[in-house]
Biopython code that builds the backbone (N, CA, C, O; Angstrom):
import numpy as np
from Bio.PDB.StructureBuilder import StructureBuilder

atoms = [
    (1, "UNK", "N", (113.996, 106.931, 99.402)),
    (1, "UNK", "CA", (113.959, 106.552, 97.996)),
    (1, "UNK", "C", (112.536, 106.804, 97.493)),
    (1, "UNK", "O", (111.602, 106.486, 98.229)),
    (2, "UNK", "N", (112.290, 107.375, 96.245)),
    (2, "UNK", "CA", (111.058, 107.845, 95.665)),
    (2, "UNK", "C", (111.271, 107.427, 94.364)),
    (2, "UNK", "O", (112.245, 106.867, 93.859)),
    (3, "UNK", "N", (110.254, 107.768, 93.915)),
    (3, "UNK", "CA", (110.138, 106.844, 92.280)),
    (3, "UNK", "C", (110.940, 108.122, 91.413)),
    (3, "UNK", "O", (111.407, 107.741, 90.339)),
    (4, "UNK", "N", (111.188, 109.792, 91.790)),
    (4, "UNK", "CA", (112.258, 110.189, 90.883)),
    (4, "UNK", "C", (113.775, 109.413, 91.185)),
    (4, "UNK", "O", (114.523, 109.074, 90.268)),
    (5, "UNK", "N", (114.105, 109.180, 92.755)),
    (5, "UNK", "CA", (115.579, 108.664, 92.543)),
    (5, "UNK", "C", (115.615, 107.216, 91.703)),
    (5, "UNK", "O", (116.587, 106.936, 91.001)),
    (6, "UNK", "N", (114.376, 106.254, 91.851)),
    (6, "UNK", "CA", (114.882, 105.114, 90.818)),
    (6, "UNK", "C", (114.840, 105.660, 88.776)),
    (6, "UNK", "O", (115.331, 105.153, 87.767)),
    (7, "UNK", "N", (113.992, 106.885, 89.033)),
    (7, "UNK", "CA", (114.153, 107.187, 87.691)),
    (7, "UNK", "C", (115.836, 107.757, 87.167)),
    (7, "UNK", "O", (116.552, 107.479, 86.204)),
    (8, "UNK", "N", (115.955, 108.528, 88.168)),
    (8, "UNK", "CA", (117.739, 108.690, 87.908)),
    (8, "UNK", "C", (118.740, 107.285, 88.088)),
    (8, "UNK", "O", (119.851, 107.100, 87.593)),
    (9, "UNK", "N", (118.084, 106.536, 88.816)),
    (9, "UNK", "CA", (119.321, 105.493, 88.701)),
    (9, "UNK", "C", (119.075, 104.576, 87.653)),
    (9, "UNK", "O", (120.009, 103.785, 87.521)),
    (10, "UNK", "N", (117.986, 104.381, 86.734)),
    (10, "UNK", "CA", (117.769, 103.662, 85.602)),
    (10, "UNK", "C", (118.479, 104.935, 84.300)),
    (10, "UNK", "O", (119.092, 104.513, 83.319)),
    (11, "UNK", "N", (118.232, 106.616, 84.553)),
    (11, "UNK", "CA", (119.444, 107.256, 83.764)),
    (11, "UNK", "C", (120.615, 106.914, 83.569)),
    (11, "UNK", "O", (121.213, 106.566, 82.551)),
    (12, "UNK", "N", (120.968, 107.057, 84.808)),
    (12, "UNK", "CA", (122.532, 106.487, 84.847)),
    (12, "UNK", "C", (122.632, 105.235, 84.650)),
    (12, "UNK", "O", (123.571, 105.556, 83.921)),
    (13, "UNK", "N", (122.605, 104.361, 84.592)),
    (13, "UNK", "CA", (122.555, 102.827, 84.015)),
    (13, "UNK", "C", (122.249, 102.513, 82.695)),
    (13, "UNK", "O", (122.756, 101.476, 82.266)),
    (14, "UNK", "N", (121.385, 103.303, 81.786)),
    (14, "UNK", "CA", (121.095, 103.101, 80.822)),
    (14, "UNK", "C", (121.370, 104.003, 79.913)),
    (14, "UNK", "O", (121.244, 103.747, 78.715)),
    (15, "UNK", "N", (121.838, 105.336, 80.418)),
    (15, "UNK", "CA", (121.739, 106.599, 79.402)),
    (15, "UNK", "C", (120.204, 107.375, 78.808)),
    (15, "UNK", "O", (119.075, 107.371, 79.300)),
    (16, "UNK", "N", (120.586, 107.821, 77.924)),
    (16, "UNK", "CA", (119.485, 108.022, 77.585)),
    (16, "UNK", "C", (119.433, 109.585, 77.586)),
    (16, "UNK", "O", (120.447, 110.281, 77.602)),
    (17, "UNK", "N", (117.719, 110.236, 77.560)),
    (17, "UNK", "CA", (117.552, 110.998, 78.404)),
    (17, "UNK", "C", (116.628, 111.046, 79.602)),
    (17, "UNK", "O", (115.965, 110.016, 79.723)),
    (18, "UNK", "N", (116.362, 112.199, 80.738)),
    (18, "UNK", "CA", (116.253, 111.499, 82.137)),
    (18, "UNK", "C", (114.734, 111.314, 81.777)),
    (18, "UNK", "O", (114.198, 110.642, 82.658)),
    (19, "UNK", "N", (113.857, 111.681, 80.786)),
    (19, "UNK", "CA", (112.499, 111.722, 80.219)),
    (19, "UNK", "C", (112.013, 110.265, 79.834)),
    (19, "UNK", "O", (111.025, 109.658, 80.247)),
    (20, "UNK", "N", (112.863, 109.923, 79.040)),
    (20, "UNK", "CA", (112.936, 108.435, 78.624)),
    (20, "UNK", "C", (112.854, 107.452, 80.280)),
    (20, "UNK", "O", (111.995, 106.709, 80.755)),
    (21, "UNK", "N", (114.305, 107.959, 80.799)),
    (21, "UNK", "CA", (113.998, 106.967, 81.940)),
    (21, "UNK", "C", (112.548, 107.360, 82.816)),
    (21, "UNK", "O", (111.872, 106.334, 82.881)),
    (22, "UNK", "N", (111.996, 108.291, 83.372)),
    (22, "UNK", "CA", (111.067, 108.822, 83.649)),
    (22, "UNK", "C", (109.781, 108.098, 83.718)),
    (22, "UNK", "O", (109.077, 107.706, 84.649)),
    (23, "UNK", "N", (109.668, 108.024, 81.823)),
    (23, "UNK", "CA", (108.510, 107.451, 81.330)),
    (23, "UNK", "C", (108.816, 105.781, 81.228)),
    (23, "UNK", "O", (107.999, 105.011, 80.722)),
    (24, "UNK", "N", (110.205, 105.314, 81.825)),
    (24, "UNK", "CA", (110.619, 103.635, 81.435)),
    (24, "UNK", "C", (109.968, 103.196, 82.907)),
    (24, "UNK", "O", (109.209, 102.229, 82.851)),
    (25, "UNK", "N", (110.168, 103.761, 84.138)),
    (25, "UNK", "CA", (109.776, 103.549, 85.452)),
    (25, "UNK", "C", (108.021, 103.873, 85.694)),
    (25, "UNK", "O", (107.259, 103.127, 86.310)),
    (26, "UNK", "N", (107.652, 105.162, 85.041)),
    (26, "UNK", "CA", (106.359, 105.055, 85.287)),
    (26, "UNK", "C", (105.371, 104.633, 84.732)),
    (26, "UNK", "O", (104.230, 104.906, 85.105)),
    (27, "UNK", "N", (105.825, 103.436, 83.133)),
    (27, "UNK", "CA", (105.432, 102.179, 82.457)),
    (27, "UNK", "C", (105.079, 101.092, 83.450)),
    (27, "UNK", "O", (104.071, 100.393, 83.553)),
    (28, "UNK", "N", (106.664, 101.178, 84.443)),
    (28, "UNK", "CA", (106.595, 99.828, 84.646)),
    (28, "UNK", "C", (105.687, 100.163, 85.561)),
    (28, "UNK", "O", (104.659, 99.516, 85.362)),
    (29, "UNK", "N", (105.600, 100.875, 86.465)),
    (29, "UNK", "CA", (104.444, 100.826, 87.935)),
    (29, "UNK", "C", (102.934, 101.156, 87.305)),
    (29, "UNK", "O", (101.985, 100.615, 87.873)),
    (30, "UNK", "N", (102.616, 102.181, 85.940)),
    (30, "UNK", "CA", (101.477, 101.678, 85.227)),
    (30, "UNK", "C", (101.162, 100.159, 85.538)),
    (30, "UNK", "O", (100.410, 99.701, 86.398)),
    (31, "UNK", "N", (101.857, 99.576, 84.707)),
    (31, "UNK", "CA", (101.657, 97.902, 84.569)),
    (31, "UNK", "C", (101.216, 97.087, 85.654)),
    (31, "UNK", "O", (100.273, 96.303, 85.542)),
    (32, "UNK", "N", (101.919, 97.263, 86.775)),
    (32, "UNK", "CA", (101.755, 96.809, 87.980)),
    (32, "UNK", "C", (100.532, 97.327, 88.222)),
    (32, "UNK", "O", (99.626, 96.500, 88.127)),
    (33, "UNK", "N", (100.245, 98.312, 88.474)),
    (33, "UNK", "CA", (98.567, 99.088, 89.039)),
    (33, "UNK", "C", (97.502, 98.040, 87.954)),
    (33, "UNK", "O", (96.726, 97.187, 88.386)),
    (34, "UNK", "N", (97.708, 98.362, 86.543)),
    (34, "UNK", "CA", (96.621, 98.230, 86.137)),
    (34, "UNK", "C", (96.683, 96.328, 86.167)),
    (34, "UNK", "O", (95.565, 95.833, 86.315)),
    (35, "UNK", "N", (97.911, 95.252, 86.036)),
    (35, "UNK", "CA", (97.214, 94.415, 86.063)),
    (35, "UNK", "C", (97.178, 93.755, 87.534)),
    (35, "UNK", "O", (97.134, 92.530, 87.644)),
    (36, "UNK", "N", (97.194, 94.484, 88.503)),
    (36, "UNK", "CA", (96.326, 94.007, 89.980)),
    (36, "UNK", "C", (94.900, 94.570, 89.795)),
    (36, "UNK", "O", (93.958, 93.800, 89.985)),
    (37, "UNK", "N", (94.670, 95.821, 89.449)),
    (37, "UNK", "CA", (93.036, 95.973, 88.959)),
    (37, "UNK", "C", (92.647, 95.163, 88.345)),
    (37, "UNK", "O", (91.421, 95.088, 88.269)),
    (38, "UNK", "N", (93.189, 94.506, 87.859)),
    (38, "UNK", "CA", (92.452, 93.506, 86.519)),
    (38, "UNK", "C", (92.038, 91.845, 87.145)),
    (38, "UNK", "O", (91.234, 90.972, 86.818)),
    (39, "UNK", "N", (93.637, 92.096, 88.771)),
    (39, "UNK", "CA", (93.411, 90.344, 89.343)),
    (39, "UNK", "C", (93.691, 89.804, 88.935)),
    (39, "UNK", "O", (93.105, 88.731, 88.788)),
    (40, "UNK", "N", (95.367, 90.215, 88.148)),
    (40, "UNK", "CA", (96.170, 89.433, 88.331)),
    (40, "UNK", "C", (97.406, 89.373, 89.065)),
    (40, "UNK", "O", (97.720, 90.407, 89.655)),
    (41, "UNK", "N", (98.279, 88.244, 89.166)),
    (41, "UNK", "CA", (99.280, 88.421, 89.923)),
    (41, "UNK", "C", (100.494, 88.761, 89.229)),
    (41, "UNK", "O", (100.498, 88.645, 88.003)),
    (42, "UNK", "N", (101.581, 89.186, 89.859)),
    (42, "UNK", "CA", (102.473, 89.396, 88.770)),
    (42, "UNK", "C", (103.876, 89.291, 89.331)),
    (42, "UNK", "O", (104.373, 90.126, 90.087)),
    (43, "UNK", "N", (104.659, 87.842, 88.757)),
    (43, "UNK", "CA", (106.034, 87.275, 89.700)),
    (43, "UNK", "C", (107.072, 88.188, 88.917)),
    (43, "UNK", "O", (106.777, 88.679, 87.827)),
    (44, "UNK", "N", (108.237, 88.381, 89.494)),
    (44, "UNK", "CA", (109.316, 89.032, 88.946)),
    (44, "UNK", "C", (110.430, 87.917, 89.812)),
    (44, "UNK", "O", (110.816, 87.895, 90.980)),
    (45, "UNK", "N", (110.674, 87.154, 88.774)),
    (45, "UNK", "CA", (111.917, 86.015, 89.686)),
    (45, "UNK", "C", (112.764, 86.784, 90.410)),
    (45, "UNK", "O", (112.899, 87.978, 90.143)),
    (46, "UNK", "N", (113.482, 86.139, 91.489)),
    (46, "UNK", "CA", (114.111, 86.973, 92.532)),
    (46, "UNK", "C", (113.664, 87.764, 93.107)),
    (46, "UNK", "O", (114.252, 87.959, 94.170)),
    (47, "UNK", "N", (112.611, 88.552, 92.877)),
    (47, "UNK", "CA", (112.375, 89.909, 93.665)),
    (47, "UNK", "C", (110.887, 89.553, 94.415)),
    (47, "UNK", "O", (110.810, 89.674, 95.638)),
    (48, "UNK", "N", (110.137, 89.269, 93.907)),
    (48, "UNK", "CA", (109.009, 88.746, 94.579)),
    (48, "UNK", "C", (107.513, 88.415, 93.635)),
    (48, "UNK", "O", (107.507, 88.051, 92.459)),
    (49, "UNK", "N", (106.747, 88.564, 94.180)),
    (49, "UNK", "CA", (105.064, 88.633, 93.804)),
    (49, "UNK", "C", (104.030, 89.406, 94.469)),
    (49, "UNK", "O", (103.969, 89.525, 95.693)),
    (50, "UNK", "N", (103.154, 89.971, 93.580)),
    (50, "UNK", "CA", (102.675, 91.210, 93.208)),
    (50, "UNK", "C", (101.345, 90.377, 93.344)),
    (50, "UNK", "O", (101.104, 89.848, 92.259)),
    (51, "UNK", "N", (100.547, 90.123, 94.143)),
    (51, "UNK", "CA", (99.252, 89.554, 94.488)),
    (51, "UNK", "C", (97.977, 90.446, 94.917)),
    (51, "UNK", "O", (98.261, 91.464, 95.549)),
    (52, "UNK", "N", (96.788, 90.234, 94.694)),
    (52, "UNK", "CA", (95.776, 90.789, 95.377)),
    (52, "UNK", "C", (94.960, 89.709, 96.390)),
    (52, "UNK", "O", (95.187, 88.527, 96.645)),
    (53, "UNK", "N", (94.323, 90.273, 96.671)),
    (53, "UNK", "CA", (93.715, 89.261, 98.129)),
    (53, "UNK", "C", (92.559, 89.868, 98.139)),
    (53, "UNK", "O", (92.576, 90.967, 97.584)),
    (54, "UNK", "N", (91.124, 89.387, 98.769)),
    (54, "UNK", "CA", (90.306, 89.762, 99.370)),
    (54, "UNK", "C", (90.041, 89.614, 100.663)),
    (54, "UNK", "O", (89.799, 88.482, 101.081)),
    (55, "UNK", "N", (90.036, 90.861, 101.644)),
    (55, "UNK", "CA", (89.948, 90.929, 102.796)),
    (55, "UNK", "C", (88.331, 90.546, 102.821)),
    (55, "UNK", "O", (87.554, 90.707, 101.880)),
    (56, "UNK", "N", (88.021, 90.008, 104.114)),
    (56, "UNK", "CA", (86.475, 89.390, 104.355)),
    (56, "UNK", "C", (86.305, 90.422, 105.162)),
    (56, "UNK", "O", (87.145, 91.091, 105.765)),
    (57, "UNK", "N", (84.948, 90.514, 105.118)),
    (57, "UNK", "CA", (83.880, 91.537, 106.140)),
    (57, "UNK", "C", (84.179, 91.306, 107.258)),
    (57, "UNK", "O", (84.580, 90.177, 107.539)),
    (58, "UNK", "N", (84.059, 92.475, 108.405)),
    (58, "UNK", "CA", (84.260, 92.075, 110.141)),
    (58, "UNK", "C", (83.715, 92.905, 110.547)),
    (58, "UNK", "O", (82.951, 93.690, 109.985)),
    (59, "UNK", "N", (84.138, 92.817, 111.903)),
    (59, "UNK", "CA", (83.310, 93.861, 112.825)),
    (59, "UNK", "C", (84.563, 94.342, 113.537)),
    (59, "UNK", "O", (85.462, 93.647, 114.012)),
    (60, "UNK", "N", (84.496, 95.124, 113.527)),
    (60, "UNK", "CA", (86.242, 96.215, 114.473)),
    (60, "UNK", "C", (85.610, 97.243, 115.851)),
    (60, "UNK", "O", (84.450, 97.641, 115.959)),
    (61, "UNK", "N", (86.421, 97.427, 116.528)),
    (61, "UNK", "CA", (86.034, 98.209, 117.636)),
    (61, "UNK", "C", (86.721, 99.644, 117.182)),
    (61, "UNK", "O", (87.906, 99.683, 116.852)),
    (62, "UNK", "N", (85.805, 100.925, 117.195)),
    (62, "UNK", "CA", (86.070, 102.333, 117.605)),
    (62, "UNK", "C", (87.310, 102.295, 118.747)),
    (62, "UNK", "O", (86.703, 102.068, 119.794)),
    (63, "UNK", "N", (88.399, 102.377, 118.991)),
    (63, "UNK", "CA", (88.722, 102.409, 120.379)),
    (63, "UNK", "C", (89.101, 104.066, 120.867)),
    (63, "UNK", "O", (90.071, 104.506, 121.485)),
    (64, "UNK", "N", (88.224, 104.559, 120.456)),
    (64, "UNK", "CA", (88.124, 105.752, 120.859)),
    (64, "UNK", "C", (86.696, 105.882, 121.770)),
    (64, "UNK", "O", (86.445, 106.470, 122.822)),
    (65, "UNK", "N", (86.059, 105.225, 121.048)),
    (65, "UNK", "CA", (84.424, 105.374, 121.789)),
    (65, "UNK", "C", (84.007, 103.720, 122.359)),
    (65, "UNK", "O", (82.995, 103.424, 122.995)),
    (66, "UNK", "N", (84.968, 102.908, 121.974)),
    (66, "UNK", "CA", (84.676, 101.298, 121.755)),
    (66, "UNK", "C", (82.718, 100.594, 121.818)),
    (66, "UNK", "O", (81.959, 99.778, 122.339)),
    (67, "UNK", "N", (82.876, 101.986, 120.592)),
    (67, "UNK", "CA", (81.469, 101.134, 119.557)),
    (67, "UNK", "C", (82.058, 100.292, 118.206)),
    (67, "UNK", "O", (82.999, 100.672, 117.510)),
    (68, "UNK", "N", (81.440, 99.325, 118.056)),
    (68, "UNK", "CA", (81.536, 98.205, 117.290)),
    (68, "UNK", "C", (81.174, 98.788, 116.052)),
    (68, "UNK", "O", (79.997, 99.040, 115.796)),
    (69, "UNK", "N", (82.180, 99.039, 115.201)),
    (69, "UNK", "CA", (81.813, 99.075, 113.775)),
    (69, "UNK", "C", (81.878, 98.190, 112.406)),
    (69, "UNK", "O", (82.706, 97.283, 112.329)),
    (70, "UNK", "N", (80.884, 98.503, 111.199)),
    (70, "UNK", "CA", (81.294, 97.154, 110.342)),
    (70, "UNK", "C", (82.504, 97.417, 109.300)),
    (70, "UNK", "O", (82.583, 98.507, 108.734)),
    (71, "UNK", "N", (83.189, 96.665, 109.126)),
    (71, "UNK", "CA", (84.795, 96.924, 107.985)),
    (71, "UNK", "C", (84.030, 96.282, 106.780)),
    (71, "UNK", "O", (84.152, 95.077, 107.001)),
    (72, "UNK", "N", (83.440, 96.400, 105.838)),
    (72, "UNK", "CA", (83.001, 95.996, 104.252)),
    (72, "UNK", "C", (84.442, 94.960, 104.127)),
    (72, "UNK", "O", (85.494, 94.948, 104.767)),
    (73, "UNK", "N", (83.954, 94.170, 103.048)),
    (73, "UNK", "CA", (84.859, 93.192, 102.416)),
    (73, "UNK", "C", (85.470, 94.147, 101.498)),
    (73, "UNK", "O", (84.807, 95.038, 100.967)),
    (74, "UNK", "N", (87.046, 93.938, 101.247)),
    (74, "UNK", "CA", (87.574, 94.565, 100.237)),
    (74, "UNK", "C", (88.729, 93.778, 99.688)),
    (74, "UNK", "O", (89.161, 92.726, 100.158)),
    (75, "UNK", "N", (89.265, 94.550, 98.421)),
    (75, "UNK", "CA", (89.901, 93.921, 97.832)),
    (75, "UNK", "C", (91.847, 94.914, 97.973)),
    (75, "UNK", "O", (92.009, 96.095, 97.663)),
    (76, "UNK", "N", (92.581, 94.304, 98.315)),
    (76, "UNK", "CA", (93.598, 94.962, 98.995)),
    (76, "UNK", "C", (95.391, 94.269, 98.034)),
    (76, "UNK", "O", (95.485, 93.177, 97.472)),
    (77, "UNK", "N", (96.252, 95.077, 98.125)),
    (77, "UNK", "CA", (97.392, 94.135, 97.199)),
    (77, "UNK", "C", (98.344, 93.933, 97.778)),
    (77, "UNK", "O", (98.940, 94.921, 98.208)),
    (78, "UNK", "N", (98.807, 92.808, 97.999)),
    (78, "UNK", "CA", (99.769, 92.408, 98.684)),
    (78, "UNK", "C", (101.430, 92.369, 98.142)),
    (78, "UNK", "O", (101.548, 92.630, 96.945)),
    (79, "UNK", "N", (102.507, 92.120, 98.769)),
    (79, "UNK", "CA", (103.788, 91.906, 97.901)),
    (79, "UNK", "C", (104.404, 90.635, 98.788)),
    (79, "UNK", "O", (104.467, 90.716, 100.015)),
    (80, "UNK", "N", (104.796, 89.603, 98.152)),
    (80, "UNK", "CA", (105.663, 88.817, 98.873)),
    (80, "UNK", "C", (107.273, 88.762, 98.472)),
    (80, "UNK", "O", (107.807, 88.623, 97.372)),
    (81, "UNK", "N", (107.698, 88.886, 99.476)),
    (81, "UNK", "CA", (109.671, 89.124, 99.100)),
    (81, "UNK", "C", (109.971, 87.635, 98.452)),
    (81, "UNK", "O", (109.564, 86.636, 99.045)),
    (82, "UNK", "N", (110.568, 87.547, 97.438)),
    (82, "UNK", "CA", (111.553, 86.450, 97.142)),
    (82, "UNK", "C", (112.579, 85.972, 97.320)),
    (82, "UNK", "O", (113.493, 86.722, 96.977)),
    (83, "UNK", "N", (112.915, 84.962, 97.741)),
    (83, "UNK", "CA", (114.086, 84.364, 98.513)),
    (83, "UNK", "C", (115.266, 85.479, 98.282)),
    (83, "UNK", "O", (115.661, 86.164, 99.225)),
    (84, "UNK", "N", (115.753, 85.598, 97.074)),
    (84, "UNK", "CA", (117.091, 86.318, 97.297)),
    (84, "UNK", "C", (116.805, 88.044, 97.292)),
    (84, "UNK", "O", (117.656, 88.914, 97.107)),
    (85, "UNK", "N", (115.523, 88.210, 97.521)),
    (85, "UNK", "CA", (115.422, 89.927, 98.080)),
    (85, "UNK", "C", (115.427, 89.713, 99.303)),
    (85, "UNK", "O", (115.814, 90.702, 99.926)),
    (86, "UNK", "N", (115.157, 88.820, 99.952)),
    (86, "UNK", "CA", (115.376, 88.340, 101.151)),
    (86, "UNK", "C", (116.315, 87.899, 101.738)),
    (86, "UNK", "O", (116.155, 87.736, 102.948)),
    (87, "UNK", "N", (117.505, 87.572, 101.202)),
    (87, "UNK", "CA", (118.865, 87.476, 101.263)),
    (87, "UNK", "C", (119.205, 88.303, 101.218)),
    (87, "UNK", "O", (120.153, 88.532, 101.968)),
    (88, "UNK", "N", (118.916, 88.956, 100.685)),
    (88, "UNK", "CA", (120.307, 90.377, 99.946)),
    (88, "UNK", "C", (119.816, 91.509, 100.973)),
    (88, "UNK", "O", (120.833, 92.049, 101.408)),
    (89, "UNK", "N", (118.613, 92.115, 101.563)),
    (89, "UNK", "CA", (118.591, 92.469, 102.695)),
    (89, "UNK", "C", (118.722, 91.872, 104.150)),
    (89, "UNK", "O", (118.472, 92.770, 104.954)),
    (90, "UNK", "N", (119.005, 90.753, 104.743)),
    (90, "UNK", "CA", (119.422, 90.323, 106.079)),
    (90, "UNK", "C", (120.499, 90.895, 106.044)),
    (90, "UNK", "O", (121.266, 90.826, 107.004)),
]
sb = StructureBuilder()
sb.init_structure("model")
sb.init_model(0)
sb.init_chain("A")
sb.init_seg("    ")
for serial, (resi, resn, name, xyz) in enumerate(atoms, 1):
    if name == "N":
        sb.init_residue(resn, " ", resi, " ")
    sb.init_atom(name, np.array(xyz, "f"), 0.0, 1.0, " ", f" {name:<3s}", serial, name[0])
structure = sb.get_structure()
């Protein structure tokens, strides 16, 4: 599944043309990108939450050479499943 097949299955569900749906799907994942850049979270009942986190600084091992390298603090986005996306896949 890729973001053209959900653009055809919001075609077929809604009509239209497949341009419209196109630009209705790559609104919505706009939205999502830009307000986790921004830090915020973003719930969609049933389906889940759209969170960012900050990972803390560490120290990691090369395990190729196992020299100790440093990992920078960063800022990373998480998704948590919601109960009934979590149902509906078991």
């Amino acid at each position: 599944m890729n973001k053209a097949n959900i653009a055809d299955a919001v075609f077929e569900k809604i009509g239209g043309t497949k341009k419209a749906a196109e630009d209705a799907v790559e609104t919505v994942f706009d939205f999502i990108t830009n307000s986790l850049k921004k830090g915020e979270d973003i719930s969609v009942a049933g389906f889940g939450v759209f969170v960012v986190k900050q990972r803390a600084a560490r120290e990691a091992r090369n395990p190729r050479t196992g020299e100790t390298v440093h990992v920078p603090a960063t800022t990373v986005p998480k998704f948590r499943a919601g109960k009934s996306l979590k149902d509906a896949v078991k």
